[in-house]
C-alpha positions in Angstrom: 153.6 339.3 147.7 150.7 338.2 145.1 149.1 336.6 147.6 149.2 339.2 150.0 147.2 341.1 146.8 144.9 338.3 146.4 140.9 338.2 146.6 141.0 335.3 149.3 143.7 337.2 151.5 142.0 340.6 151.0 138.4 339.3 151.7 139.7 337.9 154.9 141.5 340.8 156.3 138.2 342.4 156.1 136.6 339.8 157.7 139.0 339.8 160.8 138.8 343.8 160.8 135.2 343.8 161.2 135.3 341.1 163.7 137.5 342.8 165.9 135.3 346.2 165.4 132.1 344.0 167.1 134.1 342.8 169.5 135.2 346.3 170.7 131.3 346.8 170.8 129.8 343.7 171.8 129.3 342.6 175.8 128.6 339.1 177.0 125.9 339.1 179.3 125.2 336.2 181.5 122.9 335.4 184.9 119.9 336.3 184.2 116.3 334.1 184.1 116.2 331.2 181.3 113.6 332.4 179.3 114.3 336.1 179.0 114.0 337.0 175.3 116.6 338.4 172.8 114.2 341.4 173.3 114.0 341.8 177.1 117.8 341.8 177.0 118.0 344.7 173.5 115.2 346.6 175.7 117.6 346.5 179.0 120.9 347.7 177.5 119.5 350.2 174.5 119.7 352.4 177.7 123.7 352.9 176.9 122.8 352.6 173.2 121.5 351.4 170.4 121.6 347.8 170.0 122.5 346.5 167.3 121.9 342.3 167.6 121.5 340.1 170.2 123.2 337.2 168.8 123.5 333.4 171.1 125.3 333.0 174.0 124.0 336.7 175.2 126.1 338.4 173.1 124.9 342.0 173.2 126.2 344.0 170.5 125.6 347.5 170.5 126.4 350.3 167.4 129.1 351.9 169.2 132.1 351.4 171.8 131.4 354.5 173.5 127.6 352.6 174.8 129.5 349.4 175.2 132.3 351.1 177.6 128.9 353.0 179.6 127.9 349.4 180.1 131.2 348.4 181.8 131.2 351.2 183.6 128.0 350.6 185.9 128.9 348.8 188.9 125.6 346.4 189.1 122.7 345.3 186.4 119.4 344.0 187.3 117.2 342.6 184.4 113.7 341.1 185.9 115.0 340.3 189.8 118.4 338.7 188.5 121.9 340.0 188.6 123.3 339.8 185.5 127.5 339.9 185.0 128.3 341.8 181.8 131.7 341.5 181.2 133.5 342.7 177.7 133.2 339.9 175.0 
C-alpha cells in the first residue's frame, strides 16, 4: 500500500495515462515519398485537426481523438502523388 502512495509509482501512472491519451490521438502514417518533411505531413492532416507533433517514424499526433477518428474514417489519402496508409498507432 505505501508504495502504491509513493512518488515513483504516482509519477509513472501519470506517465502511462498520458501515453495512452496520445495514442488514442496519434496515427501512424506510412508510404509516402522519402524526403517529405515533418511539415508537408502537419500541413496534409491539420485538415482533420490540429496537429499537435509529428514525432519519428510518421507518427502524426493530432490535439484530439475526434480529428484522429476523421482520419480513419477517409477511405484513401494522397500526399504529393503517393498513397499513404494511415492506420491507428
Amino acid at each position: 500500500a505505501e508504495h502504491l502512495r509513493g512518488k515513483k509509482h504516482q509519477r509513472l501512472r501519470s506517465l502511462r495515462a498520458e501515453r495512452r491519451a496520445q495514442e488514442q490521438r496519434s496515427l501512424f502514417v506510412s508510404g509516402f515519398a522519402r524526403g517529405t518533411s515533418g511539415e508537408e505531413l502537419a500541413a496534409y492532416f491539420g485538415a482533420y485537426g490540429y496537429v499537435a507533433a509529428v514525432g519519428a517514424y510518421a507518427i502524426v499526433e493530432l490535439r484530439d481523438a475526434a480529428g484522429r477518428e476523421r482520419a480513419l474514417a477517409e477511405t484513401q489519402h494522397d500526399l504529393a502523388g503517393h498513397r499513404l496508409r494511415v492506420r491507428p498507432r
